[in-house]
C-alpha positions as MATLAB code, in Angstrom:
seq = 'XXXXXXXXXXXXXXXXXXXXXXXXXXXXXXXXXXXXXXXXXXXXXXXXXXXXXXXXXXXXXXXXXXXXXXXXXXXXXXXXXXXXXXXXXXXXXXXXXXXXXXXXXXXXXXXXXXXXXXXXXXXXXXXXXXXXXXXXXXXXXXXXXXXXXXXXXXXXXXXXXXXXXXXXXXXXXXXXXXXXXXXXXXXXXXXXXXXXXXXXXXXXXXXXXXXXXXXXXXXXXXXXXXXXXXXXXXXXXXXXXXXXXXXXXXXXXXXXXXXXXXXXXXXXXXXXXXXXXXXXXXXXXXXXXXXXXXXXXXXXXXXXXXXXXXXXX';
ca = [
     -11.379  -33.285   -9.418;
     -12.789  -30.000  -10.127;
     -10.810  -27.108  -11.874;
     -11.398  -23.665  -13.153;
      -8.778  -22.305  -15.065;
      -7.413  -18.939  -13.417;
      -8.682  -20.357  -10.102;
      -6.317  -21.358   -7.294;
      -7.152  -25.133   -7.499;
      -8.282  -25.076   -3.280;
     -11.385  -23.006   -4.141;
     -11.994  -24.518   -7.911;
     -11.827  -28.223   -5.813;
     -14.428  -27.349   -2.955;
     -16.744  -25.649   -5.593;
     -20.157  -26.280   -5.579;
     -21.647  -27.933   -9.031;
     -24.190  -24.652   -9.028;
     -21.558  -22.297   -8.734;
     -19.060  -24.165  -10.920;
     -21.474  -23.964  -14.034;
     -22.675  -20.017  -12.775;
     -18.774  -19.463  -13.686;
     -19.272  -21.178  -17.031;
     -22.300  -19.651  -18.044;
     -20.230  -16.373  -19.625;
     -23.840  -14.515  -18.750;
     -21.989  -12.640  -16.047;
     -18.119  -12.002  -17.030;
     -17.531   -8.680  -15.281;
     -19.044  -10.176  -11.934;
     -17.130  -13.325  -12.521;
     -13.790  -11.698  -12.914;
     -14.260   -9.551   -9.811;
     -15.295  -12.523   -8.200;
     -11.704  -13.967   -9.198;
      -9.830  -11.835   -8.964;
     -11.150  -11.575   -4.710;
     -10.446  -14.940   -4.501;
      -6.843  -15.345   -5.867;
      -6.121  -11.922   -3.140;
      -7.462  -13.900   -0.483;
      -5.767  -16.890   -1.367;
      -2.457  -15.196   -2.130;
      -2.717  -12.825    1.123;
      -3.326  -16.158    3.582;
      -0.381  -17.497    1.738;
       1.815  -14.719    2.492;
       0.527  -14.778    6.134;
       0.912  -18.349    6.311;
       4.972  -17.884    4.916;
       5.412  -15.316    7.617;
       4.352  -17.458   10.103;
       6.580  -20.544    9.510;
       9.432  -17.758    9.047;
       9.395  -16.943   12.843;
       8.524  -20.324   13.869;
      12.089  -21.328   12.117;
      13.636  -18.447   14.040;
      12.269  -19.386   16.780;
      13.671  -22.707   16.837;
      16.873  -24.610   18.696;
      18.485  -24.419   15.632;
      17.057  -20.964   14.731;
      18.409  -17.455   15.614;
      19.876  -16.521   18.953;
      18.283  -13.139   19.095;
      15.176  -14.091   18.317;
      14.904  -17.408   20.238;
      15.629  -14.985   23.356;
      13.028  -13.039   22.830;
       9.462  -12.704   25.228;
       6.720  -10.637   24.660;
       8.079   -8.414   27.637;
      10.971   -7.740   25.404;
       9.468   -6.738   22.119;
       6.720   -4.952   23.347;
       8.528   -1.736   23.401;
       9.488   -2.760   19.538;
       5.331   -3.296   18.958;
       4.579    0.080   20.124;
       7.184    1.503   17.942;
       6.519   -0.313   14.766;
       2.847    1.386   15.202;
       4.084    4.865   14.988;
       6.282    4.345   12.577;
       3.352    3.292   10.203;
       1.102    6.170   11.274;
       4.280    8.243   10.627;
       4.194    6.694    7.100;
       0.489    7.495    6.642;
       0.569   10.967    7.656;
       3.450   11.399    4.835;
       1.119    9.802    2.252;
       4.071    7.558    1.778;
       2.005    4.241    0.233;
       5.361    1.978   -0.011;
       6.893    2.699    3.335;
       2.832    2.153    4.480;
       3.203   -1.197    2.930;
       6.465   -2.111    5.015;
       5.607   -0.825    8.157;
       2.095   -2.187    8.361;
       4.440   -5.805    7.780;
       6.242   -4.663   10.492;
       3.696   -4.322   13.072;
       2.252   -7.914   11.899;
       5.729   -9.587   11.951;
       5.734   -8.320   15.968;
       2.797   -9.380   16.616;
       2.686  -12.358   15.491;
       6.068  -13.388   17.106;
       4.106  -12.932   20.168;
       1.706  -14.944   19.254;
       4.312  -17.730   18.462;
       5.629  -17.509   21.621;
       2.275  -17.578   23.807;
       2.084  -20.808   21.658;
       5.494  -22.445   22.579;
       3.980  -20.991   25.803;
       0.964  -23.471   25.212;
      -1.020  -20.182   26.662;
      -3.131  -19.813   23.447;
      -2.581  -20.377   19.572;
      -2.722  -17.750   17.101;
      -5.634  -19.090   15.651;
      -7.577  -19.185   18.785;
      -6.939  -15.499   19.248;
      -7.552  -14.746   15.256;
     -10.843  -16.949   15.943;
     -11.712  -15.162   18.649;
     -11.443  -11.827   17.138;
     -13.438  -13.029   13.876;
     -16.414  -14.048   16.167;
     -16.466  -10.735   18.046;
     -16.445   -8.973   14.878;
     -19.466  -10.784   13.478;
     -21.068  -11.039   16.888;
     -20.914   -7.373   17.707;
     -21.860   -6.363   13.611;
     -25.268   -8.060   13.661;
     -26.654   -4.993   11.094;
     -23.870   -6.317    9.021;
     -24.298  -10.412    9.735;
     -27.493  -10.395   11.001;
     -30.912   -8.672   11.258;
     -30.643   -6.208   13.428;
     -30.339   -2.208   12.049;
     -27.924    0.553   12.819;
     -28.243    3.614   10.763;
     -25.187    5.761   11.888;
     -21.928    5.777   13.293;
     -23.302    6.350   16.898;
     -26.444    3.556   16.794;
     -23.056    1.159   15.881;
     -21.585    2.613   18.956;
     -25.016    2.338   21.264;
     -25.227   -1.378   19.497;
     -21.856   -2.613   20.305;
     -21.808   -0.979   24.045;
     -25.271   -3.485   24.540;
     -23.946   -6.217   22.848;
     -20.863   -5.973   24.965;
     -23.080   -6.223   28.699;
     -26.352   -7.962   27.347;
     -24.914  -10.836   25.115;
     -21.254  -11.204   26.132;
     -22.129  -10.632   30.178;
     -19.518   -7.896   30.366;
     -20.023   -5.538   33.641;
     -21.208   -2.247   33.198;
     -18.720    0.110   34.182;
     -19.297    2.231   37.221;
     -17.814    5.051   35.401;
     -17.458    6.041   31.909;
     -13.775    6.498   32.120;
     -13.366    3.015   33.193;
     -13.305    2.205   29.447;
     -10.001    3.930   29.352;
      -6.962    1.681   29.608;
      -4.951    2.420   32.818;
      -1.688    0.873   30.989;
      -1.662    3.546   27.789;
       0.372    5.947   28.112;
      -0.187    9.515   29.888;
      -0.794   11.611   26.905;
      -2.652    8.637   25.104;
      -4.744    8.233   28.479;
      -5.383   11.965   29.332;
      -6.580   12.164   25.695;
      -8.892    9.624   25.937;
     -10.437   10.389   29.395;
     -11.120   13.868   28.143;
     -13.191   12.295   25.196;
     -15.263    9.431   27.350;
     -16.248   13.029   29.993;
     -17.101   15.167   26.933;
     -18.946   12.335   25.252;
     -21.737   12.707   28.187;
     -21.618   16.425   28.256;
     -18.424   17.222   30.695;
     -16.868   19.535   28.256;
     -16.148   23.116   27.478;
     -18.895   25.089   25.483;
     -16.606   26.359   23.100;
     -12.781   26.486   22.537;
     -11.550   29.065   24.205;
     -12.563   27.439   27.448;
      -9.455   25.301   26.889;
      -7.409   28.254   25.868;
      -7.762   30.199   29.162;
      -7.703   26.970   31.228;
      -3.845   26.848   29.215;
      -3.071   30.223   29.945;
      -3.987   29.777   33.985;
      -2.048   27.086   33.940;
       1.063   28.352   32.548;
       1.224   31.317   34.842;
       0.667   28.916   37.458;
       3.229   27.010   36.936;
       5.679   30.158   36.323;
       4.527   31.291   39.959;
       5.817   27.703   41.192;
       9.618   28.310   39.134;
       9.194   31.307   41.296;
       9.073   29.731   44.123;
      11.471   27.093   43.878;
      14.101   30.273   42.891;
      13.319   31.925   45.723;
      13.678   28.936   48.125;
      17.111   28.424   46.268;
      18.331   32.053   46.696;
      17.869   31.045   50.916;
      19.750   27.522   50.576;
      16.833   25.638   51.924;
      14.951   22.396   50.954;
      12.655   23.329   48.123;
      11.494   19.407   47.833;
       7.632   20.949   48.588;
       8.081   23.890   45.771;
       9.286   20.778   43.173;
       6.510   18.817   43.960;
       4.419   21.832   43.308;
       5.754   22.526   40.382;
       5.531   18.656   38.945;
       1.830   19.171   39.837;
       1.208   22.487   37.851;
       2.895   21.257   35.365;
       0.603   18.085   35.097;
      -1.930   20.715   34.880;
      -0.290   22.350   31.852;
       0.370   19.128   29.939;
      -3.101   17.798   30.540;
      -4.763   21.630   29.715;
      -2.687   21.502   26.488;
      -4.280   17.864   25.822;
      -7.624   19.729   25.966;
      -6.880   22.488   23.460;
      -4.966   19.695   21.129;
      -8.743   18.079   21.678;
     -11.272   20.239   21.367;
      -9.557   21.161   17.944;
     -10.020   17.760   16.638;
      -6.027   17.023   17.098;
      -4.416   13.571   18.598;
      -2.189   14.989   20.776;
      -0.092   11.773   20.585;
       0.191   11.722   16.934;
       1.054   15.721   17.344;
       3.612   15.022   19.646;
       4.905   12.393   17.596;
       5.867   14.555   14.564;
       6.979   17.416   16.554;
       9.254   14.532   17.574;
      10.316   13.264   14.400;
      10.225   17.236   13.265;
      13.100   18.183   15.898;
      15.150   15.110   14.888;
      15.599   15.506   11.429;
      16.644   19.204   12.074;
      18.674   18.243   14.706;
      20.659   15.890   12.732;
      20.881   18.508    9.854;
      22.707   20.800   12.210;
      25.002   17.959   13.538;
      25.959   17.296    9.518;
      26.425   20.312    9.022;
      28.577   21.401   12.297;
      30.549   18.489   11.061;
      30.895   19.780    7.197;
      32.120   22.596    8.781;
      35.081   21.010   10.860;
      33.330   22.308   14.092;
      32.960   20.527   17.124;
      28.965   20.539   19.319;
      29.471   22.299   22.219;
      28.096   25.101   24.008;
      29.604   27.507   23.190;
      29.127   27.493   19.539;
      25.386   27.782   19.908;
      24.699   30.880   17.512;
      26.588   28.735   15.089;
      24.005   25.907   15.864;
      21.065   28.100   15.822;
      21.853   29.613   12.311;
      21.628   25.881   10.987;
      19.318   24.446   12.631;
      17.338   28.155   10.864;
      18.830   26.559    7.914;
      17.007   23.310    8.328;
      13.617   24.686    9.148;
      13.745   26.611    5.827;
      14.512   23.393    3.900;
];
């Protein structure tokens, strides 16, 4: 048996002779020791994966948990979506730790969907990890192969003609068929604005999108209009709502554009301006509470001043 001390014994015992006495030689210590220290990650980081994995298959076992055993991927989809957000949320704050966590989050839900799939017999885990490694390599041939692709957009051009010459994948009949029909609305409208600018269908400047917004908004006051005046006569104003949930489509998908053209996510935006009226939100329900008062309309100026309070802090 083969060993090299400081070496997890499974690479030291499939070591080639060559390399063995290369490690030996001392000529190259610095590139040796990187070359270590690479190895013990990668062995330590498939153990960890590999732990994770036998975790959730005990869960998911008769004798396991009852929550979990209940689970589908139907059911913890919502949960995958969130544990995403949560770890871009801990990006955006810089916060490395809670980075760490979440990013274990988002693999623990994923990969109890691949456990099920597999009690499923649909597909294993390692057929989809397999799968993904070979698309990788297949569709980075500058990187694995021969071929050459100087910038970001040659990558792009490289992977587009990989995808329809060597994998047989249809040509889309549109350029927004790349677009996912199942994201969500903001996530979808974002993207469908990019694919139409990327072959020229854009605004010339920014404050296209800015007066687009404004024509918008005043369109969709003129429908509020309307639906108040049908209301002031008692009749059905079913036509002036569905008006005004079309203008208002307009405004939300305008305001994508603007969020856009700036170089913004409008989902990620969103997201904190989520998270942003929460945590004041909560500050003025502490604080009503502190205060032996009660939430309820009419104590809204007392609301106001502390949720002012909050946005200071």
């Amino acid at each position: 048996m083969l060993w090299i001390a400081g070496l997890p014994r499974v690479y030291a015992m499939n070591m080639h002779p060559r390399r063995i006495r290369y490690f030996n030689t001392g000529l190259h210590k610095a590139t040796m020791l990187r070359t270590m220290v690479r190895m013990k990650l990668e062995h330590s980081s498939a153990a960890a994966f590999g732990r994770l994995y036998d975790i959730i298959v005990r869960l998911r076992a008769p004798d396991g948990c009852p929550w979990d055993r209940e689970q589908t991927p139907t059911s913890i989809r919502g949960n995958l979506i969130e544990e995403a957000y949560e770890c871009v949320e801990a990006i955006d704050e810089n916060d490395t730790p809670h980075v760490r966590e979440e990013l274990g989050d988002v693999m623990l839900v994923a990969t109890m969907m691949a456990v099920i799939y597999e009690e499923q017999q649909a597909f294993t885990l390692a057929e989809s990890l397999d799968e993904t490694s070979a698309k990788l390599v297949r569709r980075h041939p500058h990187v694995f192969g021969h071929s050459k692709a100087d910038s970001p957009d040659a990558v792009i051009r490289q992977w587009n003609d990989i995808k329809e010459h060597v994998e047989g994948r249809r040509r889309k009949d549109s350029v927004l068929d790349s677009v996912s029909r199942a994201l969500p609305p903001l996530e979808r409208a974002y993207k469908l604005q990019k694919a139409a600018a990327k072959v020229g269908f854009d605004w010339p400047d920014h404050q296209g999108p800015w007066d687009k917004l404004e024509e918008e908004l005043r369109e969709s006051r003129e429908a509020c209009t309307a639906i108040e005046a049908k209301a002031s006569t008692g009749g059905d104003d079913a036509a002036e709502r569905a008006q005004l949930e079309d203008e208002l489509g307009d405004l939300f998908f305008s305001l994508v554009n603007v969020a856009r053209k700036h170089h913004v996510d409008p989902a990620l935006a969103m997201h904190r301006a989520v998270e942003k009226f929460s945590r004041r939100f909560r500050h003025v329900e502490k604080s009503m509470a502190a205060a032996g008062e009660t939430m309820e309309p009419g104590k809204l100026e007392m609301m106001d001043e502390y949720w002012n309070e909050a946005k200071r802090s």
